[in-house]
N, C-alpha and C positions, 0 to 999 in steps of 0.2 A: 531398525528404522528410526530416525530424526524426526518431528515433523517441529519446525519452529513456528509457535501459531503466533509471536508477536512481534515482528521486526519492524526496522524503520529504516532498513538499505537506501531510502531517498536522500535521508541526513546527511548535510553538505560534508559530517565527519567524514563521510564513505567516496566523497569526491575524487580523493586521492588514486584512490585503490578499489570504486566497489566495483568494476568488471573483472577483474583479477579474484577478487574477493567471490563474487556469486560463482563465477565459474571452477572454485575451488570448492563451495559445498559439495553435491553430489559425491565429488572425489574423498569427502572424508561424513558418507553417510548421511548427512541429511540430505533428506528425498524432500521434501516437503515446506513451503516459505509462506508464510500469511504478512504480507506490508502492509501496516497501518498506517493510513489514511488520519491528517490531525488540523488539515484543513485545506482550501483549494488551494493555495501554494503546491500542496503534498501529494495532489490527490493524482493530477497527471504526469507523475513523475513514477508513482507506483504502479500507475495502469499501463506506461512505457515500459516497467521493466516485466509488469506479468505481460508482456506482447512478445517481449524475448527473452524470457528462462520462461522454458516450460514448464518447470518444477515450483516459479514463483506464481502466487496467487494474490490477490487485494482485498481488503476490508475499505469501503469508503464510511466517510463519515466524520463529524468535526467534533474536535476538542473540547468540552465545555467552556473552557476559558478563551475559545472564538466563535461560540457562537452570535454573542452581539454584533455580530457582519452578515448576521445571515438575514436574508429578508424574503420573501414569497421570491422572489428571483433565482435567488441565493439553492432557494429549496427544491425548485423543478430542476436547476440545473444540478444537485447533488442528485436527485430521482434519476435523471438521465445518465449519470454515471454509473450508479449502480446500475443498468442494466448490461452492463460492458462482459464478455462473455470467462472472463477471469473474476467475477468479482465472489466470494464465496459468503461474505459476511456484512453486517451494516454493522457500524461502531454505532454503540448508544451506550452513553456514560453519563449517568445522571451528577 
């Protein structure tokens, strides 16, 4: 068994090809996807794909170099994400 705990499937790199792409893990062993979360741009885009790959899962949580965007606003609305029923981990990177 695979388990990938850090990807970034969101990454406009994977625009091309990432449903071709995810749909091709399982078929060569990886069972298991963790998509890091690196700021709200990212963050509903990784909790769209943990809503369709079953196998994919989400870390929210922001980057250190954005969190100067973040404000008490900024902060309940990440609290609210994490509670999304794929989310397995909170990024915190000092």
């Amino acid at each position: 068994m695979i388990f990938e705990t850090h990807a970034h499937y969101e990454d406009k790199a994977f625009d091309e090809d990432r449903e071709e792409l995810l749909a091709s893990l399982p078929k060569n062993g990886i069972e298991y996807v963790v998509n890091v979360g690196s700021d709200a741009e990212t963050l509903d885009k990784i909790l769209e794909i943990a809503d369709e790959y079953p196998f994919c899962y989400a870390a929210v949580g922001i980057h250190p170099g954005n969190t100067h965007k973040m404000d008490e606003e900024g902060l309940a609305w990440l609290k609210q994400k994490a509670t999304h029923k794929k989310v397995v981990a909170i990024r915190n990177r000092p």
